[in-house]
OpenMM code with the backbone's topology and positions (N, CA, C; nanometers):
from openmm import Vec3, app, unit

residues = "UNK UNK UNK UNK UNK UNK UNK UNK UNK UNK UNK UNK UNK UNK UNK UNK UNK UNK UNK UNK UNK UNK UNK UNK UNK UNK UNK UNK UNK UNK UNK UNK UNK UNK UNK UNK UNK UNK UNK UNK UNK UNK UNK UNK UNK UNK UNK UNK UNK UNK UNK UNK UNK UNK UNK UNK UNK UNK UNK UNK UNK UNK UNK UNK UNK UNK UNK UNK UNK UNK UNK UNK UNK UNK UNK UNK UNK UNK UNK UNK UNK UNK UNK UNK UNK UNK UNK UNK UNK UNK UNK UNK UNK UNK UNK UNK UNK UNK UNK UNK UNK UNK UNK UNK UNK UNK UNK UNK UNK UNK UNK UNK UNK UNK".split()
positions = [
    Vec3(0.0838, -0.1182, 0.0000),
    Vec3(0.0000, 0.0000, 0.0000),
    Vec3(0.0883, 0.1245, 0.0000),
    Vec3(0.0436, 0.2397, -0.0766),
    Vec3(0.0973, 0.3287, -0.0460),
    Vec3(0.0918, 0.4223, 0.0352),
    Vec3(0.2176, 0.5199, 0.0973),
    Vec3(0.2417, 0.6369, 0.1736),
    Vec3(0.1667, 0.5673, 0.2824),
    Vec3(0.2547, 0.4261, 0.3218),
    Vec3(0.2221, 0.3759, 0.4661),
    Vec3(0.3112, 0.4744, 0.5833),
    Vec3(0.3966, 0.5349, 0.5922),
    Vec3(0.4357, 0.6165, 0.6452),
    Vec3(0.4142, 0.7320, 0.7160),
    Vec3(0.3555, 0.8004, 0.5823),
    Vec3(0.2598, 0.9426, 0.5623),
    Vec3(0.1130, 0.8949, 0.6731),
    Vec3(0.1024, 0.8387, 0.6219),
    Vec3(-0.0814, 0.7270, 0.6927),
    Vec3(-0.0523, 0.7046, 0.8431),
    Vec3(0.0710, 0.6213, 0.8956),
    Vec3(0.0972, 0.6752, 1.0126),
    Vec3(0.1503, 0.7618, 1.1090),
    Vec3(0.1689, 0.8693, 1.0293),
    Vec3(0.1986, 0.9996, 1.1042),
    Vec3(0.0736, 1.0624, 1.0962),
    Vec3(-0.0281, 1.0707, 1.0267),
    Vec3(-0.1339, 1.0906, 1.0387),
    Vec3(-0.2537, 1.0256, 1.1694),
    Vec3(-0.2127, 0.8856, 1.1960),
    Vec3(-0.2584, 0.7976, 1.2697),
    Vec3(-0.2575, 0.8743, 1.4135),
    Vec3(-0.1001, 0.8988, 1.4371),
    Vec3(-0.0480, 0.9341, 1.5739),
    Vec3(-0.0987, 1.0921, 1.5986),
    Vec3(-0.1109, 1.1404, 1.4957),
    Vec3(-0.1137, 1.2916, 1.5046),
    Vec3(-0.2433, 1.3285, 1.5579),
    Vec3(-0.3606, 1.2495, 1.4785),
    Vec3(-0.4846, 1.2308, 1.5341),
    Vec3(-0.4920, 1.1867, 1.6583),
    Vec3(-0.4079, 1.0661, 1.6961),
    Vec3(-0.4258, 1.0233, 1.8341),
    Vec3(-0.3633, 1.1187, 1.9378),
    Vec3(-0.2375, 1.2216, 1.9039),
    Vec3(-0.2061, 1.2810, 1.9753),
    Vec3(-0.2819, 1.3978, 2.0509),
    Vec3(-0.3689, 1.4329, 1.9014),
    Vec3(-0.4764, 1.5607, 1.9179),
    Vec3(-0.5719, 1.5598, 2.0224),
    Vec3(-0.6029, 1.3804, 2.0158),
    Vec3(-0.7291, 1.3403, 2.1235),
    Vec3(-0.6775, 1.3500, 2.2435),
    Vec3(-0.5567, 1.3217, 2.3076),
    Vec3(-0.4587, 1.2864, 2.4022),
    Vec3(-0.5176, 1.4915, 2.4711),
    Vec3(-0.4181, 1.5069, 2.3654),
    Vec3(-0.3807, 1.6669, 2.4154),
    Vec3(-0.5658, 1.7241, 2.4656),
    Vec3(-0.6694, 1.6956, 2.3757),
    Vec3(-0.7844, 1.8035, 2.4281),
    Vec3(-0.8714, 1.7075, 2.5263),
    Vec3(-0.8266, 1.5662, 2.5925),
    Vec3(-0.8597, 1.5352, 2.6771),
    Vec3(-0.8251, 1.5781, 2.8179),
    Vec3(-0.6620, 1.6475, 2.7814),
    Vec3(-0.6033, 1.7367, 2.9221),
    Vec3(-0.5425, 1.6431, 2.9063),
    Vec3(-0.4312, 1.5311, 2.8889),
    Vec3(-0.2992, 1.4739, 2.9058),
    Vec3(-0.1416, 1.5975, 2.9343),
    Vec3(-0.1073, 1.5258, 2.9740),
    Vec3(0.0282, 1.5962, 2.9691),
    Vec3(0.1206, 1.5102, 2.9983),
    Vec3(0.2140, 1.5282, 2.9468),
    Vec3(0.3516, 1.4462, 2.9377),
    Vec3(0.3221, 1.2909, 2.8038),
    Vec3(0.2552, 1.3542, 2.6954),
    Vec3(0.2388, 1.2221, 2.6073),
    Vec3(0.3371, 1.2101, 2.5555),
    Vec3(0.3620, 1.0660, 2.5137),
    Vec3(0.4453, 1.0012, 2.4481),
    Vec3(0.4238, 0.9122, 2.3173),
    Vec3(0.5120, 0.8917, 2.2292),
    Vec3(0.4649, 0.7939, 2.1357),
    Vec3(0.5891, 0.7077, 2.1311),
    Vec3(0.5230, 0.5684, 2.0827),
    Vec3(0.6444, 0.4548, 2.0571),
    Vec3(0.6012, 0.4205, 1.9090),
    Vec3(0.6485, 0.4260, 1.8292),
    Vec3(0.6182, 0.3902, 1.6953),
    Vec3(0.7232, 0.2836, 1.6452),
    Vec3(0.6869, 0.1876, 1.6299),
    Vec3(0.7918, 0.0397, 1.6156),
    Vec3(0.6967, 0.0348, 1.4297),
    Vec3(0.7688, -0.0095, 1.3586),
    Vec3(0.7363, -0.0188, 1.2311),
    Vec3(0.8242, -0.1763, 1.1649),
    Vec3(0.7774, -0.2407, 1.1141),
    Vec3(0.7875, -0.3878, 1.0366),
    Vec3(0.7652, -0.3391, 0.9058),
    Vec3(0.8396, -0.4355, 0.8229),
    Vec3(0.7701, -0.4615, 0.7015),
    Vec3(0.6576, -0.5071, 0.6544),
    Vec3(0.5922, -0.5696, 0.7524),
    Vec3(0.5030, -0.5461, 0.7396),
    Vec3(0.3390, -0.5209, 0.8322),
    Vec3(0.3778, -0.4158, 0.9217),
    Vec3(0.3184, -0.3977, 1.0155),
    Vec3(0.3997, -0.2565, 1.0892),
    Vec3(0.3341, -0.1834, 1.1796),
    Vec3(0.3430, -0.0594, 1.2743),
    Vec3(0.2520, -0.1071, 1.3982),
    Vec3(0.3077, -0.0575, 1.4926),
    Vec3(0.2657, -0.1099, 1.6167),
    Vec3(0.2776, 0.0615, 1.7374),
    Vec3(0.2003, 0.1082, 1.7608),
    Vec3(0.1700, 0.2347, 1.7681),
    Vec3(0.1585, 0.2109, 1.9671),
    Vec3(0.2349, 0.3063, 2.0278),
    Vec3(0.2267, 0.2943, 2.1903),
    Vec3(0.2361, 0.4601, 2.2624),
    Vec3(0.0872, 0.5011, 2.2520),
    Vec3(0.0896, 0.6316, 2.2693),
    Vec3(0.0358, 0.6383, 2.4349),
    Vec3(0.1147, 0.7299, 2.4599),
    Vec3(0.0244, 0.7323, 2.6362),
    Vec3(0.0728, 0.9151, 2.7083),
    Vec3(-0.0010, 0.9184, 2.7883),
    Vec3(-0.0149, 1.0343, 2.9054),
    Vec3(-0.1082, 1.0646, 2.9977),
    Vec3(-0.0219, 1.1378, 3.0894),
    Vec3(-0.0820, 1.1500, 3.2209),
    Vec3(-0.2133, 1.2177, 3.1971),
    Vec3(-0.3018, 1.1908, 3.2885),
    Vec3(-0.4257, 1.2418, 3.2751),
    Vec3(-0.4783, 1.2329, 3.4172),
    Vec3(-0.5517, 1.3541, 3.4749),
    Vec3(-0.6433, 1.3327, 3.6443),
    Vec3(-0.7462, 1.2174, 3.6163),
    Vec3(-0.8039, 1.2263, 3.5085),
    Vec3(-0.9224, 1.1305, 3.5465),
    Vec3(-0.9464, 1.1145, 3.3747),
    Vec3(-1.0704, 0.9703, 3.3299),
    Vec3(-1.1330, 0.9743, 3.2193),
    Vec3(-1.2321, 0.8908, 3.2938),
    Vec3(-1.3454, 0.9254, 3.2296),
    Vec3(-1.4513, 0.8281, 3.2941),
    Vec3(-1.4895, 0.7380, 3.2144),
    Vec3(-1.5804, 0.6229, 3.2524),
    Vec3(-1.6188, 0.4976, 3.1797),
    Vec3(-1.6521, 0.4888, 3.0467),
    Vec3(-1.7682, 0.6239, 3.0430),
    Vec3(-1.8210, 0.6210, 2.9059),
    Vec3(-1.7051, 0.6910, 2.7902),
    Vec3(-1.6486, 0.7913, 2.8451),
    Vec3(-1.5147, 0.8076, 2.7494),
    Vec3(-1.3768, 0.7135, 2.7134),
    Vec3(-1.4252, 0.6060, 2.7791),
    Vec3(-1.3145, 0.4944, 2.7509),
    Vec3(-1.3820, 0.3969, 2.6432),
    Vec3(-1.5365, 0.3890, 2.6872),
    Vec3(-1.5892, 0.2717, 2.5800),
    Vec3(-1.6000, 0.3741, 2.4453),
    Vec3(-1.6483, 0.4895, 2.4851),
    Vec3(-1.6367, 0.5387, 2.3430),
    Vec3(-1.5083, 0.5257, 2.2579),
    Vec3(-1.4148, 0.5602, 2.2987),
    Vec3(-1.2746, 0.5540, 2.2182),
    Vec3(-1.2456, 0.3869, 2.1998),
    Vec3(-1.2710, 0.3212, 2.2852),
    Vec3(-1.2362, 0.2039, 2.2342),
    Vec3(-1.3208, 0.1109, 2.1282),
    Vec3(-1.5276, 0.1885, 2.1674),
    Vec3(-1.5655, 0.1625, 2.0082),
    Vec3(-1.5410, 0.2387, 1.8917),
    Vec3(-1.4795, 0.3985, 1.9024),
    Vec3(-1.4316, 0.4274, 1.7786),
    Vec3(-1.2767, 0.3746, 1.7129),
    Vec3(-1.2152, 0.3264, 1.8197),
    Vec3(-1.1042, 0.3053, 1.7617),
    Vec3(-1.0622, 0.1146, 1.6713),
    Vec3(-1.1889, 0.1055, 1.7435),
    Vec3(-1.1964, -0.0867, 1.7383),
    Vec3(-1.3177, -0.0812, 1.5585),
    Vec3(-1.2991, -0.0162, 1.5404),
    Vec3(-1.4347, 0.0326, 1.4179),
    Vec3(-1.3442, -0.0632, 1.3277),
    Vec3(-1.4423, -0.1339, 1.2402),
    Vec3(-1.3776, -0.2730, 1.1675),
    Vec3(-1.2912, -0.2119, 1.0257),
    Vec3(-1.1767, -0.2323, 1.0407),
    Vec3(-1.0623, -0.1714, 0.9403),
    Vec3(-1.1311, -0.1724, 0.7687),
    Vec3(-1.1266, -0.0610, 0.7218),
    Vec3(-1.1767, -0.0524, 0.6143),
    Vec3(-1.0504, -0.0715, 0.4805),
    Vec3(-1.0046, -0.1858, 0.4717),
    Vec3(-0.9133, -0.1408, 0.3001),
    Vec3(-0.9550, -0.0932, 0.2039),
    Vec3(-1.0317, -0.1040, 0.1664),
    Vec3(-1.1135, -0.0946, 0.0248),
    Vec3(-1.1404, 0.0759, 0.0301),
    Vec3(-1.1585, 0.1472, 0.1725),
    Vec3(-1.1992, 0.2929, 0.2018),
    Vec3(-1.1017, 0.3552, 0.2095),
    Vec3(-0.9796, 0.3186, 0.2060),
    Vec3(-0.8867, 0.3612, 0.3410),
    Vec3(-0.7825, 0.5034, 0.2496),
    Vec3(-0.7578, 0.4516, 0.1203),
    Vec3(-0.7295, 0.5668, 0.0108),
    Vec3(-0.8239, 0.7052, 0.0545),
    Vec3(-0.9280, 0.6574, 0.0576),
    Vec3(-1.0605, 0.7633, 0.0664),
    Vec3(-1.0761, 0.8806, 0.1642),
    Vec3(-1.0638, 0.7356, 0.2789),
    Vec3(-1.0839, 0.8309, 0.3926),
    Vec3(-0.9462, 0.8904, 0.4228),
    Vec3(-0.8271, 0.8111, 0.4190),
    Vec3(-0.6688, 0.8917, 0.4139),
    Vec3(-0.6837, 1.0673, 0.3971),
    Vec3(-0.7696, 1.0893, 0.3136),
    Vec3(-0.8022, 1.2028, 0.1995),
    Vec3(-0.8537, 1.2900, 0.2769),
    Vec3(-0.9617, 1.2812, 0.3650),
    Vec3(-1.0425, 1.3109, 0.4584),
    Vec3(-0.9837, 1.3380, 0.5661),
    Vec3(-0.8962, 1.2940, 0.6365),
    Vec3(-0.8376, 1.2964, 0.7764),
    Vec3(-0.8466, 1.4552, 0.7963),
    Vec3(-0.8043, 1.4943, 0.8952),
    Vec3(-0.8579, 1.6598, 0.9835),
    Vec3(-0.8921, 1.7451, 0.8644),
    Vec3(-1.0359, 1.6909, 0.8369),
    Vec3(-1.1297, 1.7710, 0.7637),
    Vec3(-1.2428, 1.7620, 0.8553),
    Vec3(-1.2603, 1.6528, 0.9517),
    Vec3(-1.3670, 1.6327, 1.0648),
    Vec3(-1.3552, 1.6775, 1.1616),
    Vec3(-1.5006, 1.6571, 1.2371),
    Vec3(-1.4717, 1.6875, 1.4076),
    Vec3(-1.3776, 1.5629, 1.4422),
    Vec3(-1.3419, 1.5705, 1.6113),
    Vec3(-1.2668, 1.4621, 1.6484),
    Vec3(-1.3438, 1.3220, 1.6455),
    Vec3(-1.4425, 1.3126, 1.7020),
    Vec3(-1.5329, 1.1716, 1.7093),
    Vec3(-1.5268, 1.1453, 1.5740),
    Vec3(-1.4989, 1.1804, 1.4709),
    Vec3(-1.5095, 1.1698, 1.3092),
    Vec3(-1.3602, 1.1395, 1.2549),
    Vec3(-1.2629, 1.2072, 1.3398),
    Vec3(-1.1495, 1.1564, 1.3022),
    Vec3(-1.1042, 1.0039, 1.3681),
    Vec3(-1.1313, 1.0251, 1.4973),
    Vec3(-1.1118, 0.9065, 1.5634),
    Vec3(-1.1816, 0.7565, 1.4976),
    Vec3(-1.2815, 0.8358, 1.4461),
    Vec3(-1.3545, 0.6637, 1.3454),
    Vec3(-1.2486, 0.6665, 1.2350),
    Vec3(-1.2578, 0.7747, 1.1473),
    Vec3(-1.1319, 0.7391, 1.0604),
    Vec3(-1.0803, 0.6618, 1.1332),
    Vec3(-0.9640, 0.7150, 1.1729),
    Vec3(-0.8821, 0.6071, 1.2400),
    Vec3(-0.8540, 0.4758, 1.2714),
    Vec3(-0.9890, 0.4434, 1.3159),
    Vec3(-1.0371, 0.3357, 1.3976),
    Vec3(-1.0484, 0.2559, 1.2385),
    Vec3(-1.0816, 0.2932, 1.0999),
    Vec3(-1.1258, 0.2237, 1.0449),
    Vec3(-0.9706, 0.1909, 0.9277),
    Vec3(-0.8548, 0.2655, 0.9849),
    Vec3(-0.7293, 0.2501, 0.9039),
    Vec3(-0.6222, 0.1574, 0.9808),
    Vec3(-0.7139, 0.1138, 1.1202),
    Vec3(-0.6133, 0.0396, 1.2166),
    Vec3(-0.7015, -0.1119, 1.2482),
    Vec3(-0.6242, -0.2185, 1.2759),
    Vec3(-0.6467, -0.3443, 1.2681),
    Vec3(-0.7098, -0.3652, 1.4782),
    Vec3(-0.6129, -0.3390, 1.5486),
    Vec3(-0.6823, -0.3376, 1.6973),
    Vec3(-0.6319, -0.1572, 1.7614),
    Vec3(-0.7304, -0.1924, 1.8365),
    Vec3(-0.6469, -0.0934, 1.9740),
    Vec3(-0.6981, -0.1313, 2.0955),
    Vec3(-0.6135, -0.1420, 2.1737),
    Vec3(-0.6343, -0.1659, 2.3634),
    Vec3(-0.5937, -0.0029, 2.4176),
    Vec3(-0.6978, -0.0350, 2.4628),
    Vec3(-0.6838, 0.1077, 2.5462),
    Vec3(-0.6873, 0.0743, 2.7205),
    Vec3(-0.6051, 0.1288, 2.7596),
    Vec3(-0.6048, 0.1364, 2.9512),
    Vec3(-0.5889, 0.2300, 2.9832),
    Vec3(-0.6497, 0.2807, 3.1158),
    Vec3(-0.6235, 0.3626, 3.2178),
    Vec3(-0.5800, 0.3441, 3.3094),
    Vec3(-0.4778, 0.3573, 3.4002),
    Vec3(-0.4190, 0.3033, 3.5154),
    Vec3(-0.3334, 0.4053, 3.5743),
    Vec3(-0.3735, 0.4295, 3.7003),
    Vec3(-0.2783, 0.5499, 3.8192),
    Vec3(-0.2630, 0.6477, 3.6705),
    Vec3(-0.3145, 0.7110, 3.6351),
    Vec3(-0.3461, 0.8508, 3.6061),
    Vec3(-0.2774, 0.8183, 3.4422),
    Vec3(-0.2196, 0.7169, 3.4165),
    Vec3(-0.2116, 0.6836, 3.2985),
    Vec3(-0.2629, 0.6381, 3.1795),
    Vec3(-0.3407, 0.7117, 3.0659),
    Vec3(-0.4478, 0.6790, 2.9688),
    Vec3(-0.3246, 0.6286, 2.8150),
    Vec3(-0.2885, 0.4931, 2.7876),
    Vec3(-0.2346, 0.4576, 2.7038),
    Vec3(-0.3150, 0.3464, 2.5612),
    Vec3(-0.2510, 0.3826, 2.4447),
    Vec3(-0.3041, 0.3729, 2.3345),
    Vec3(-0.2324, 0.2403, 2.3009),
    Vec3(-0.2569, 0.1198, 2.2542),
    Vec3(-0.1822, 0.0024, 2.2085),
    Vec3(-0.2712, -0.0124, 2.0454),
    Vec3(-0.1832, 0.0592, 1.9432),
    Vec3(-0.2287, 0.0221, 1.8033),
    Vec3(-0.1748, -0.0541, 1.7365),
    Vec3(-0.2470, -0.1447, 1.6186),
    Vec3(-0.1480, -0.2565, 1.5773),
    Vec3(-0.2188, -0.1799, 1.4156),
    Vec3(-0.1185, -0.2210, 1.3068),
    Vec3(-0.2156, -0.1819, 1.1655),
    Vec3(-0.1074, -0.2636, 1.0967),
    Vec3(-0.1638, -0.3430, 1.0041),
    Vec3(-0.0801, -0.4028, 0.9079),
    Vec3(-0.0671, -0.3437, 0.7874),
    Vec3(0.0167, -0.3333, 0.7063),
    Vec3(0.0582, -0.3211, 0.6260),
    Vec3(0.0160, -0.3409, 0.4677),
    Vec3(-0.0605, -0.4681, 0.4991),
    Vec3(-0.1529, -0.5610, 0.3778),
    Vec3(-0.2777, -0.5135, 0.3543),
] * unit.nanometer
topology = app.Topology()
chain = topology.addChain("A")
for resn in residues:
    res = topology.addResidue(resn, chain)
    for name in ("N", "CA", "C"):
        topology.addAtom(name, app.Element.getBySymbol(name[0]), res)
């Protein structure tokens, strides 16, 4: 596929955006990249997120990977609100685990390549 690269700096940038206007501070990213695969480990401190803002992100981000769209929506990325980018997202990435723990809200993305 092409401008797999470009696609995940886009990925993180979005995820960073959500990070930052949730009130995080001190985020981080781990970006591990394969030939065929990226494996995405974004996290920061945060006082609090509550229940329903965790299932939400984890059903927008778990949104069933679209190939066939993914040229399309690529195209689209921060042309939306956030809940709109975050489905993007959700639909250019294969899983995400999301946790909260002692004030820590971290992102575990996997996206293949194929």
């Amino acid at each position: 596929m092409k401008f797999n690269f470009e696609k995940n700096l886009r990925i993180v940038n979005e995820l960073m955006t959500y990070l930052h206007k949730l009130g995080c501070s001190d985020i981080n990213v781990n970006l591990h990249t394969e030939e065929s695969y990226t494996n995405f480990i974004i996290w920061g401190k945060t006082q609090e997120i509550n229940d329903l803002e965790l299932f939400n992100l984890n059903k927008l981000l778990n949104t069933k990977r679209q190939h066939e769209l993914e040229e399309y929506y690529w195209s689209l990325g921060g042309d939306c609100e956030l809940d709109e980018e975050l489905s993007l997202v959700g639909m250019m990435v294969d899983t995400a685990e999301i946790k909260f723990n002692d004030g820590i809200l971290t992102l575990n993305i996997f996206r293949s390549h194929s």
